[in-house]
PAKE-378457 format. One line per 2 residues: number of its first residue (from 1); their letters; for each residue x, y, z of C-alpha. Coordinates in Angstrom, 1 decimal. Layout:
<rs>
NUM> a> X Y Z ~ ...
</rs>
This chain:
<rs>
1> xx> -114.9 152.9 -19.7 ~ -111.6 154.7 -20.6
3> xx> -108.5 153.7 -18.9 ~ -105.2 154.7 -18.5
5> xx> -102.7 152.4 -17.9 ~ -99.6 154.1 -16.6
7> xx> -96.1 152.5 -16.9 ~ -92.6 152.7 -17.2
9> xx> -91.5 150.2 -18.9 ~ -93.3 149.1 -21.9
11> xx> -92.3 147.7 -25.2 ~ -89.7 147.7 -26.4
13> xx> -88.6 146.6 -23.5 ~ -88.7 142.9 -22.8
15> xx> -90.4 142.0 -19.3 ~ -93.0 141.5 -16.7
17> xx> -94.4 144.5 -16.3 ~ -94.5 144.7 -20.4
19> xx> -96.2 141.9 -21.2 ~ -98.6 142.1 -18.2
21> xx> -99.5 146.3 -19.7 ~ -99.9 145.1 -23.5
23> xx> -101.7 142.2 -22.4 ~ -104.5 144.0 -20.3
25> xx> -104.6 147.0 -22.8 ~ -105.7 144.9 -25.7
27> xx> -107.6 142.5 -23.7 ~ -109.9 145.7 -22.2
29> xx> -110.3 147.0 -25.7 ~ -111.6 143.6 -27.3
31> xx> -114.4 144.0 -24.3 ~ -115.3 147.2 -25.6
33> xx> -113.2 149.8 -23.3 ~ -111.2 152.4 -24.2
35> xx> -107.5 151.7 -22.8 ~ -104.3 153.6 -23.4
37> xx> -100.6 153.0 -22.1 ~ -98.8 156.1 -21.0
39> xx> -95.3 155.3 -20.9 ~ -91.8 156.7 -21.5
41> xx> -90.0 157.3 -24.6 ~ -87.4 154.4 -26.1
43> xx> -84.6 154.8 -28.5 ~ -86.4 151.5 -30.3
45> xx> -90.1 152.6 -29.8 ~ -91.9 151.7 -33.0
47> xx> -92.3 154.8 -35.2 ~ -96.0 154.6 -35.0
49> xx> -98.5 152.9 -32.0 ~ -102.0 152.7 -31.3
51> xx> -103.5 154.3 -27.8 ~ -100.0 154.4 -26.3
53> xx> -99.0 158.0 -25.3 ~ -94.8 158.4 -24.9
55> xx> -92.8 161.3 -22.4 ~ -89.4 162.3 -22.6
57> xx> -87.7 160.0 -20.4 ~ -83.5 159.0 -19.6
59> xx> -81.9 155.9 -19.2 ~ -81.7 154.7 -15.0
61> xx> -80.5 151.7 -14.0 ~ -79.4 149.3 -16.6
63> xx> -81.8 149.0 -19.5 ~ -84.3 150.5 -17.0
65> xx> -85.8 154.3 -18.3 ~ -87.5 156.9 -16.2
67> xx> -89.2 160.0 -16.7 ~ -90.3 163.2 -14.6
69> xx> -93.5 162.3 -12.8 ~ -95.3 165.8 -14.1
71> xx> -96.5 166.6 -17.5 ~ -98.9 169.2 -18.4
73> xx> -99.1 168.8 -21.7 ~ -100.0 165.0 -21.1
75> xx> -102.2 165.8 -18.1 ~ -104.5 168.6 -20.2
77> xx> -104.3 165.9 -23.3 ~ -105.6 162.7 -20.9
79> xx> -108.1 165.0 -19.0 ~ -109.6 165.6 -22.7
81> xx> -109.8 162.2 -23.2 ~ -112.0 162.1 -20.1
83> xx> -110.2 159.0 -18.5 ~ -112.1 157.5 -15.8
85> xx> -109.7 155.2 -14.0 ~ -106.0 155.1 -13.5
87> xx> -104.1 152.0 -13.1 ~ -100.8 152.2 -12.6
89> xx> -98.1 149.9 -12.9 ~ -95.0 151.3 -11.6
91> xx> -94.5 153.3 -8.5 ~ -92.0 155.7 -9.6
93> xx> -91.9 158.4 -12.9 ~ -95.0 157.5 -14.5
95> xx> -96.7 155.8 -12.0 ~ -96.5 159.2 -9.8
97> xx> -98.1 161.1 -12.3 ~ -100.6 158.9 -12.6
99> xx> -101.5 159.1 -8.7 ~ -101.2 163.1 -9.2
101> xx> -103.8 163.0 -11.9 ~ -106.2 160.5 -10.4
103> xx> -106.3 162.5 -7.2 ~ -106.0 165.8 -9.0
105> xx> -109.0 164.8 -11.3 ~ -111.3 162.7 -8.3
107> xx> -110.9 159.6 -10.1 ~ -110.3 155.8 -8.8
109> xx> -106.7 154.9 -8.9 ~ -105.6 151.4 -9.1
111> xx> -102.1 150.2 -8.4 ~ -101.0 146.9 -9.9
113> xx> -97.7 145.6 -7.5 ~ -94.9 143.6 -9.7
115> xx> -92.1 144.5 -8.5 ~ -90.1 143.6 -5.3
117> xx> -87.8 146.2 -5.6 ~ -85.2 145.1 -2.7
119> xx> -83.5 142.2 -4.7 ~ -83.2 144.8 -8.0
121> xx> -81.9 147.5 -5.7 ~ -79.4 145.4 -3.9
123> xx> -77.8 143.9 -7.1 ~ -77.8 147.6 -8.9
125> xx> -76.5 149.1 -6.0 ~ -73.9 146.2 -5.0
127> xx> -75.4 145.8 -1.2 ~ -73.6 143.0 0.4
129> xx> -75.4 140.7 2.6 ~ -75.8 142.6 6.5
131> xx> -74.1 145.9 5.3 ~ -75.9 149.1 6.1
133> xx> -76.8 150.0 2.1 ~ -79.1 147.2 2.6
135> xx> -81.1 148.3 5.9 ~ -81.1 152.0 4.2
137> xx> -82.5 150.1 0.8 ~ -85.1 148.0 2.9
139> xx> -86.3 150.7 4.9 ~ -86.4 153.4 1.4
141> xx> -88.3 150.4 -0.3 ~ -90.6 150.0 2.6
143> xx> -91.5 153.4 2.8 ~ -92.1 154.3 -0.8
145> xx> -94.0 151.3 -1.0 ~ -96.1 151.8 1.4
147> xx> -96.9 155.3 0.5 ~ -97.9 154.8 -3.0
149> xx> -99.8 151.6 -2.6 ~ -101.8 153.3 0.4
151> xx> -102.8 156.3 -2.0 ~ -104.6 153.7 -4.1
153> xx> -108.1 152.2 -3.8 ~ -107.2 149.0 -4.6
155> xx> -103.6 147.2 -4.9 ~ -103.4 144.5 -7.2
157> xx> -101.0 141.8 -5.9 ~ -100.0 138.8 -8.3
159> xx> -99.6 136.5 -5.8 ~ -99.8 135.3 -2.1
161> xx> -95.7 135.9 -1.6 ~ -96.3 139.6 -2.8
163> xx> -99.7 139.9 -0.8 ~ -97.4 138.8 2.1
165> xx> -94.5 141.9 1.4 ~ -97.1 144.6 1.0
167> xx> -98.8 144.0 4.3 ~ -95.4 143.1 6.0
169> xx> -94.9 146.9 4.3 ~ -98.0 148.7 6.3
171> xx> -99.9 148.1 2.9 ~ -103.8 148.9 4.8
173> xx> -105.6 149.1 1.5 ~ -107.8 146.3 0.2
175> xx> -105.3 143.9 -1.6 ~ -106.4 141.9 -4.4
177> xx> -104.4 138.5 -6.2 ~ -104.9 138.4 -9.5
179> xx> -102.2 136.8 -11.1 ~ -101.1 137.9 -14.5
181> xx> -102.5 136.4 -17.5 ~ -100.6 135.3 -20.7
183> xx> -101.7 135.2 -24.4 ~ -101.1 131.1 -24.7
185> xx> -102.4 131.0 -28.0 ~ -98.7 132.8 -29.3
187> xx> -97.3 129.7 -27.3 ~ -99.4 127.2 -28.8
189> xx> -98.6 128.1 -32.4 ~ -94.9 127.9 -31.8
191> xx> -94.9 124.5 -30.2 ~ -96.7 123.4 -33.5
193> xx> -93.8 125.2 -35.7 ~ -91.6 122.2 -35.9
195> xx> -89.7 123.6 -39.1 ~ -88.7 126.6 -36.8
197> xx> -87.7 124.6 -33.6 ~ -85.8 122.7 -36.4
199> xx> -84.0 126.1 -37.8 ~ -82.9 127.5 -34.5
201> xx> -81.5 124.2 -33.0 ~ -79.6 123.7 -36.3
203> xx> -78.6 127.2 -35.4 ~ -76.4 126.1 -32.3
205> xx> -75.7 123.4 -33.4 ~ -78.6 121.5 -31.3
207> xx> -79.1 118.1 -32.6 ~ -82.4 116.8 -32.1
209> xx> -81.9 114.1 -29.8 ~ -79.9 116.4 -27.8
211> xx> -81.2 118.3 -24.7 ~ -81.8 121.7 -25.0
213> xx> -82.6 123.7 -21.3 ~ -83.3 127.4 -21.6
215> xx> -83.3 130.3 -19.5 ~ -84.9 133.2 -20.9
217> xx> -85.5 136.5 -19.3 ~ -83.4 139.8 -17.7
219> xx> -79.5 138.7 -17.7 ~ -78.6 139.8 -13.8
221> xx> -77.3 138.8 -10.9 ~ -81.2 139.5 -8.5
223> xx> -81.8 136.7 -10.9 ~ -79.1 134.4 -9.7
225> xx> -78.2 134.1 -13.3 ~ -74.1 133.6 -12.6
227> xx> -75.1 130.5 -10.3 ~ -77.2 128.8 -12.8
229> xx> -74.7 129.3 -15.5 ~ -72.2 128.1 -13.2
231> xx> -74.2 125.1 -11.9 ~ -74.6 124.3 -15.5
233> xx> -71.5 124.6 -16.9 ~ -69.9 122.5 -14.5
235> xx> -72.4 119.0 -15.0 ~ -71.8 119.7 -19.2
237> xx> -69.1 117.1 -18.8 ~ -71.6 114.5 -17.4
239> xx> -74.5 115.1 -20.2 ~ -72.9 115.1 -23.7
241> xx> -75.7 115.5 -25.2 ~ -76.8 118.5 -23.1
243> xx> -76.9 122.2 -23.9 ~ -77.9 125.7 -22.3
245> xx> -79.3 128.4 -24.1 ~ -79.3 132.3 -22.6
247> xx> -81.9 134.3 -24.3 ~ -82.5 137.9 -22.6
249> xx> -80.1 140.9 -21.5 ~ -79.1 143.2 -18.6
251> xx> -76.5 144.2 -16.6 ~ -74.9 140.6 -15.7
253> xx> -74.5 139.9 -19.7 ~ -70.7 140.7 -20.2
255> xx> -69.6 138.5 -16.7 ~ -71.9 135.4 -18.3
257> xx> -70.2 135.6 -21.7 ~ -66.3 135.7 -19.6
259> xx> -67.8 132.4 -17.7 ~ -68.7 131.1 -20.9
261> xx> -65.3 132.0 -23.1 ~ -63.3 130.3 -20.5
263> xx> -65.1 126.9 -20.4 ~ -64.6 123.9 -21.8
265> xx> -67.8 123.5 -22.9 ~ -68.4 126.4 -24.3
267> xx> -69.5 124.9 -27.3 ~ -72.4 124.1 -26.0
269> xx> -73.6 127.5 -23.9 ~ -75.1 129.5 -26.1
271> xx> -76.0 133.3 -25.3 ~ -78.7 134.3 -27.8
273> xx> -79.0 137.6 -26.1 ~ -82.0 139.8 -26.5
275> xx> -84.9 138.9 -29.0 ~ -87.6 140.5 -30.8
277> xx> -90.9 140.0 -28.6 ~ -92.6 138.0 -31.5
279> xx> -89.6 135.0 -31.9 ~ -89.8 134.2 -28.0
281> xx> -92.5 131.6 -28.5 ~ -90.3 130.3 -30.8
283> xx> -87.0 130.0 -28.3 ~ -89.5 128.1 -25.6
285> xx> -90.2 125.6 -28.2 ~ -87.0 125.2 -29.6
287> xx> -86.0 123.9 -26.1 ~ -86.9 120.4 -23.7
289> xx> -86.8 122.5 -20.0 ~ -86.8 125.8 -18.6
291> xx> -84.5 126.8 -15.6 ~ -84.2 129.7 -13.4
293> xx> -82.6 129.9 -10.0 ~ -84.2 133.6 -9.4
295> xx> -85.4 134.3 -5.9 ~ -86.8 137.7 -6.7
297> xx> -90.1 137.0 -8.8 ~ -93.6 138.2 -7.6
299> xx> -95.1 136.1 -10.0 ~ -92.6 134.4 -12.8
301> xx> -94.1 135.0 -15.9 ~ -91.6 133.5 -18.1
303> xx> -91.9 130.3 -15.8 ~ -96.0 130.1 -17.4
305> xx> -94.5 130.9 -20.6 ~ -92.1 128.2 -20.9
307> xx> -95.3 125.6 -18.7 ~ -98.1 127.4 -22.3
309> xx> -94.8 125.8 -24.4 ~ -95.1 122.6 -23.0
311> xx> -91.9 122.6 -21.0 ~ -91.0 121.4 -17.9
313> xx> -89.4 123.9 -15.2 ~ -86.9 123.3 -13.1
315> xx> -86.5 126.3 -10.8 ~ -85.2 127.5 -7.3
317> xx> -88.0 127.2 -4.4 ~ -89.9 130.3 -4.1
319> xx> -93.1 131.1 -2.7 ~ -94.2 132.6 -6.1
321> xx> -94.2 128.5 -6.9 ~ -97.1 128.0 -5.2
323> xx> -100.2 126.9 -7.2 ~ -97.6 126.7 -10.7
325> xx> -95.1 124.3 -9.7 ~ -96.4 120.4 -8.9
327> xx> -94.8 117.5 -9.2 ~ -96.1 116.8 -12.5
329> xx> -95.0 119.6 -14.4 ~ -91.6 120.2 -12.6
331> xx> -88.7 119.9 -10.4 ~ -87.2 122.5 -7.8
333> xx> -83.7 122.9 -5.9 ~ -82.7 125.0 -3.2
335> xx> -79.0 124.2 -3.5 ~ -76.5 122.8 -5.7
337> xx> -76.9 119.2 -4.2 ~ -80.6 119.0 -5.0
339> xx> -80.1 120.9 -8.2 ~ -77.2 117.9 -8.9
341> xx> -80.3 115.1 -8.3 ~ -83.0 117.4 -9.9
343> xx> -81.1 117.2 -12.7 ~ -80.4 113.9 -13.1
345> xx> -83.9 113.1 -12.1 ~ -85.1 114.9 -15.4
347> xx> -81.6 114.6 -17.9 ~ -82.6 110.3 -17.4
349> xx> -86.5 110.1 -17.6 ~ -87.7 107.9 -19.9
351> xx> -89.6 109.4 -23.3 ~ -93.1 108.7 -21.7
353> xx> -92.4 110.1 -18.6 ~ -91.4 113.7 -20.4
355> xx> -94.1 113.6 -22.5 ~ -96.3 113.2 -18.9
357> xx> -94.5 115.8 -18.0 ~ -95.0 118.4 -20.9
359> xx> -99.3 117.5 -21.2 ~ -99.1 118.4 -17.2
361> xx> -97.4 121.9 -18.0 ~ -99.6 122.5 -20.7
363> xx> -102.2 121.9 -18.6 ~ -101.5 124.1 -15.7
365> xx> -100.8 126.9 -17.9 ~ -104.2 126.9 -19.1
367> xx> -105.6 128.4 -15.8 ~ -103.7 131.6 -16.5
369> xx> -105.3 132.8 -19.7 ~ -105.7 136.2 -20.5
371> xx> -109.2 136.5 -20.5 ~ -109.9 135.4 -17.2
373> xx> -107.0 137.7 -15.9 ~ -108.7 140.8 -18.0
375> xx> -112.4 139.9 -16.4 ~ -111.0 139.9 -12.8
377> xx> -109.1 143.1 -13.3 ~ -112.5 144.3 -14.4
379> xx> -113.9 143.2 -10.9 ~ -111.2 145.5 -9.5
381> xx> -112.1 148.4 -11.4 ~ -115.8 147.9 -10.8
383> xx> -115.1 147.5 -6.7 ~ -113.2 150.9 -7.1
385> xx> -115.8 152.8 -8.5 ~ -118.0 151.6 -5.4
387> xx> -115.9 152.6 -3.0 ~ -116.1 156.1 -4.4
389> x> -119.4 156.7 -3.9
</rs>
């Protein structure tokens, strides 16, 4: 089978929608399928790549890029390539030529859903809570939704929470969850690399009785990333032997670093920034718990990631919880009281208990692996071509 998987964003850009492209692309050509990433061009693209087609494409919103959603060159280049299934991944740039060329060319189209674009939109376009840019931005998102996940076959929803938005949307195409799968293996090593957990604590100045919580991912405020600094930095006077580590960029990055200069503990918040896709294994298992207070996550891929690394999470409640977050592997909050006895909860467990507690993330992790996520996309693709006939 040859498959295009259309995106735009892709390496090297650090995400979601990424890791879930790469991960499926290589995972469909180790079962013997010919897969290719179209995606836009990127000032740090690697100079050379294998299957992965690049247009012209300008910087949007942040770190965000977009290109025009028609290409002929591409389109005459893919139809000699004979693809016979789309898949796209985004709903905009790309992922419109890739509905043009599936219809244009009688071939299934598949539409993977990641993104609930409401919460980005509002924090890019500064909607305040009840104010009209966010009923116009809910009703644009609704629409736009709805119109490109009805032009597909199949819809491919990670989990129930974004199953629930796409038919609160008008979505009336089947909708299958699949949720995204993850290369643990690239986990697994790094949790056995004690020399490098060694290196980047000594790095920060981490000793190794010390507490290290991370948050990794996009630096911005649909994450809720200022109120978990914030919670943070004010209960570093209660835990001297605590610190909090910032891997990732975005647009919040510059008002994290002034909350950080101006506290008194700001020798123990540490913004790492953004890192090469090959050392982030190696930031998970530098660390003793993940934390996120993000609201906006159709699936939370970085909260499996940190779960493969053997770290407990500690995270907002959000439906995209359900079925990764127990009460073995993990704590939640849903304000800055229960954050306050979450936190204590886990900063005053006894050794045995975190060790419990890092077996039970390692184990739950383990029902996300990548090759059961590739065989069910499979299923997809195979139900598509069904319905065409």
């Amino acid at each position: 089978m040859r498959i295009g998987l259309m995106t735009d964003a892709y390496y090297p850009q650090i995400g979601g929608v990424s890791t879930s492209t790469s991960l499926l692309k290589n995972g469909l050509r180790e079962r013997g399928h010919d897969a290719f990433v179209i995606t836009t061009t990127d000032p740090e693209q690697p100079e050379t790549e294998e299957h992965v087609f690049r247009v012209a494409s300008a910087p949007f919103f942040s770190a965000k890029r977009l290109a025009q959603p028609y290409h002929p060159r591409l389109k005459r280049q893919l139809e000699e390539i004979g693809l016979d299934i789309i898949h796209t991944q985004t709903e905009f740039g790309i992922g419109d030529f890739g509905r043009f060329f599936a219809r244009k060319n009688k071939i299934p189209h598949i539409h993977t859903f990641h993104t609930l674009y409401e919460d980005w939109l509002n924090d890019q376009l500064r909607a305040k809570e009840g104010g009209i840019k966010r009923r116009l931005i809910h009703q644009y998102v609704r629409i736009e939704s709805r119109r490109f996940c009805n032009a597909a076959k199949v819809v491919i929803a990670p989990t129930d929470k974004t199953e629930r938005v796409l038919l609160s949307y008008g979505v009336n195409v089947p909708i299958r969850i699949i949720p995204t799968g993850i290369d643990l293996q690239r986990f697994y090593s790094a949790r056995d690399d004690i020399r490098k957990r060694k290196e980047i604590r000594d790095r920060y100045g981490v000793k190794e009785d010390d507490r290290l919580l991370i948050y990794l991912g996009r630096i911005s405020q649909e994450k809720q990333i200022e109120r978990l600094t914030v919670y943070i930095e004010k209960r570093l006077k209660n835990w001297p032997d605590m610190h909090f580590m910032l891997v990732g960029s975005g647009p919040a990055t510059n008002h994290i670093k002034s909350i950080i200069v101006n506290s008194d503990h700001k020798d123990r918040i540490h913004f790492v920034g953004p890192v090469l896709l090959e050392d982030v294994p190696q930031y998970y298992a530098a660390s003793d718990l993940f934390l996120s207070a993000s609201q906006s996550e159709t699936q939370g891929l970085t909260y499996i990631e940190a779960l493969a690394s053997g770290l407990p999470i500690f995270v907002q409640e959000d439906d995209c919880l359900s079925g990764v977050l127990n009460k073995e592997n993990g704590l939640s909050f849903n304000d800055e009281e229960s954050f306050d006895r979450g936190l204590a909860t886990l900063m005053t467990e006894p050794e045995d208990k975190r060790v419990l507690r890092s077996r039970a993330a390692i184990a739950k992790a383990r029902e996300y692996g990548v090759r059961s996520f590739v065989s069910r996309v499979l299923a997809v693709y195979e139900e598509a071509f069904r319905t065409e006939k």
